[in-house]
C-alpha positions in Angstrom: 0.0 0.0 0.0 2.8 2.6 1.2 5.2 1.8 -2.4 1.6 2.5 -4.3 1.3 5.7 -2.8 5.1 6.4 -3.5 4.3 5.5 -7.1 1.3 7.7 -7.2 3.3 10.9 -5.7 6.5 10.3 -7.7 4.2 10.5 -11.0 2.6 13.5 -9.8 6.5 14.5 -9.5 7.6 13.6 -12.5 4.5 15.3 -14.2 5.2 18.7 -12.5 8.9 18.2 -13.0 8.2 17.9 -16.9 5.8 20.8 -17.0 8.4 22.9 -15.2 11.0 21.8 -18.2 8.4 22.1 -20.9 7.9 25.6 -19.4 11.5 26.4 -19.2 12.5 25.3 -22.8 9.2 27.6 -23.9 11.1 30.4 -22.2 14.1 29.8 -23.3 13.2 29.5 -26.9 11.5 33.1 -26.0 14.9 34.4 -24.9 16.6 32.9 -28.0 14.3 34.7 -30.1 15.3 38.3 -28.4 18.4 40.1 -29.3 20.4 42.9 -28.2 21.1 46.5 -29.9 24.8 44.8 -31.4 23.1 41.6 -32.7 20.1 43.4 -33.8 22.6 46.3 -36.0 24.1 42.3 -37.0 20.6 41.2 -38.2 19.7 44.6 -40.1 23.6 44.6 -41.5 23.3 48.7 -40.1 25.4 50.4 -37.2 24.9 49.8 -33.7 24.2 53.9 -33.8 21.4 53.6 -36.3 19.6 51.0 -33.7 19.4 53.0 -30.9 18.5 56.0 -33.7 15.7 54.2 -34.8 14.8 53.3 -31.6 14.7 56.9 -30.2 12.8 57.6 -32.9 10.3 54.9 -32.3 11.0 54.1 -35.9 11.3 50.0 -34.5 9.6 48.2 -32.0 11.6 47.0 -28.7 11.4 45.9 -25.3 13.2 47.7 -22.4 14.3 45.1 -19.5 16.2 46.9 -16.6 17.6 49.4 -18.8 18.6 47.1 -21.3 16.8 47.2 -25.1 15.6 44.1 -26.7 14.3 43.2 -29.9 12.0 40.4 -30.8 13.6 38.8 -33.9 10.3 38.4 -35.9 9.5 42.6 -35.1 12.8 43.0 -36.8 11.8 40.9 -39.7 8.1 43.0 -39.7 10.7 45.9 -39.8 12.5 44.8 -42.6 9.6 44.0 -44.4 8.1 47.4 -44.0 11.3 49.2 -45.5 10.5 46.9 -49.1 9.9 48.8 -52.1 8.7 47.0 -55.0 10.8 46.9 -57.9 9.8 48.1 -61.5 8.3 44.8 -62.5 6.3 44.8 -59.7 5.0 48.7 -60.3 4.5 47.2 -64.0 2.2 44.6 -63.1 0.5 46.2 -60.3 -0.5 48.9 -63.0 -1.4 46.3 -65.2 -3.9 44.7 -62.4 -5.4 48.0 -62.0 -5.9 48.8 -64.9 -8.1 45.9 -65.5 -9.9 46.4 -62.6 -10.9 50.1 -63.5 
């Protein structure tokens, strides 16, 4: 009777111990995903000045930790997708689709 209470509580363990890891990993992939101001100017292939620029100038979205500025990885890509223009083809055939709508 007492080991099948053991057994019962040390499942109940284990299960909490792996929800704490799952939980953990989950953070930890969050904090993989952030970067700071130098590997962000890395990311954008741009100056560790125009960062903190652009970030005074709210021009790109960040998180401020104790001081310290953070940037998710996909608002950087958003970022970068933002800054895009479309080259001539693309103008071409976006007048062309217009123009057959009108």
């Amino acid at each position: 009777m007492e080991n099948e209470i053991f057994k019962k509580q040390s499942s109940y363990g284990n299960k909490n111990r792996l929800k704490n890891k799952n939980k953990e990993e989950h953070e930890l992939g969050n904090m993989q995903e952030m970067l700071t101001v130098k590997e962000a100017s890395k990311f954008l292939h741009i100056s560790v000045n125009s960062v903190y620029n652009m970030v005074y100038e709210s021009r790109i979205s960040f998180y401020k930790l104790k001081g310290k500025i953070l940037f998710k990885r996909h608002d950087l890509l958003d970022f970068l997708e933002s800054c895009r223009r479309p080259s001539a083809a693309e103008h071409i055939a976006n007048k062309g689709i217009l123009n057959n709508i009108h």
